[in-house]
N, C-alpha and C positions, 0 to 999 in steps of 0.2 A: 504494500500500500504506500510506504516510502518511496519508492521511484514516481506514481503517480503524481503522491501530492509534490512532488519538485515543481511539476510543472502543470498545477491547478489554476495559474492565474485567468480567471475569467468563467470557471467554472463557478454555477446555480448552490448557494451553501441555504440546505434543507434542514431545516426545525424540525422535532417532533411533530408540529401540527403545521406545517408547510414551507411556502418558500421563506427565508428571510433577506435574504441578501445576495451577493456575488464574492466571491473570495479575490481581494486585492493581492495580495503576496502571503507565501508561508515563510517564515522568521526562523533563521537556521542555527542553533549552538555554534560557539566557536569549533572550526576542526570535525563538524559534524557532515554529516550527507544528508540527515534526517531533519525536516523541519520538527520543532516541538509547539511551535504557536502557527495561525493563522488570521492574518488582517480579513477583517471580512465588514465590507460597505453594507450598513444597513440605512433605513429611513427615504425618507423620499431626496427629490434631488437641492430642492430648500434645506434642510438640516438631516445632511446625513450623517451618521455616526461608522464610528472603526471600529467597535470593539475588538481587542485581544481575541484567541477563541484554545483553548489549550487544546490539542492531541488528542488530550483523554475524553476529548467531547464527539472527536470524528467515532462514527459507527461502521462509515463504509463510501468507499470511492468508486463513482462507475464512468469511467474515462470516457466510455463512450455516450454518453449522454451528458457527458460534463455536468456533474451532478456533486457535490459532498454531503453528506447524509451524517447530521450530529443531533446526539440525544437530548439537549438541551429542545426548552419551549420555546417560542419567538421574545414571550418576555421576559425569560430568562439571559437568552443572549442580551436584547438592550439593554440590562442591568451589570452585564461587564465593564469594566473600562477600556477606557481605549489610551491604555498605558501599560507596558510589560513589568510583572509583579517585581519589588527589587530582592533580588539576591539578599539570602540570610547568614 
């Protein structure tokens, strides 16, 4: 699923209960191949938001439909930030 999400940019990022948004870029670890976050455009084109989206939210990648498929709800993702957590 790693090789895909390298290059999701522009792929449909799916909420549990629908679409929410498009995936702008996935945010890679230093020295990594693996993204661990993903920018993902939500809201309309007046006041769109980035939220963060962590990895552990994606369920399922279908490249050919350009699709990302995360367990979070639509309101759940708006309630992310759209800032990456800082290091402990």
């Amino acid at each position: 699923m790693s090789d895909v999400l390298c290059r999701c940019h522009g792929y449909l990022a799916v909420a549990a209960d629908g679409v929410c948004g498009v995936v702008e870029t996935p945010l890679f670890p230093p020295d990594s191949g693996e993204p661990d976050y993903l920018i993902v455009k939500t809201g309309g084109r007046i006041r769109p938001r980035y939220p963060v989206v962590s990895m552990a939210l994606v369920t399922a990648v279908d490249p050919e439909r350009e699709l990302v498929l995360l367990s979070a709800s639509k309101d759940e993702l708006q309630r992310l930030p759209e800032r990456l957590p800082l290091a402990t």
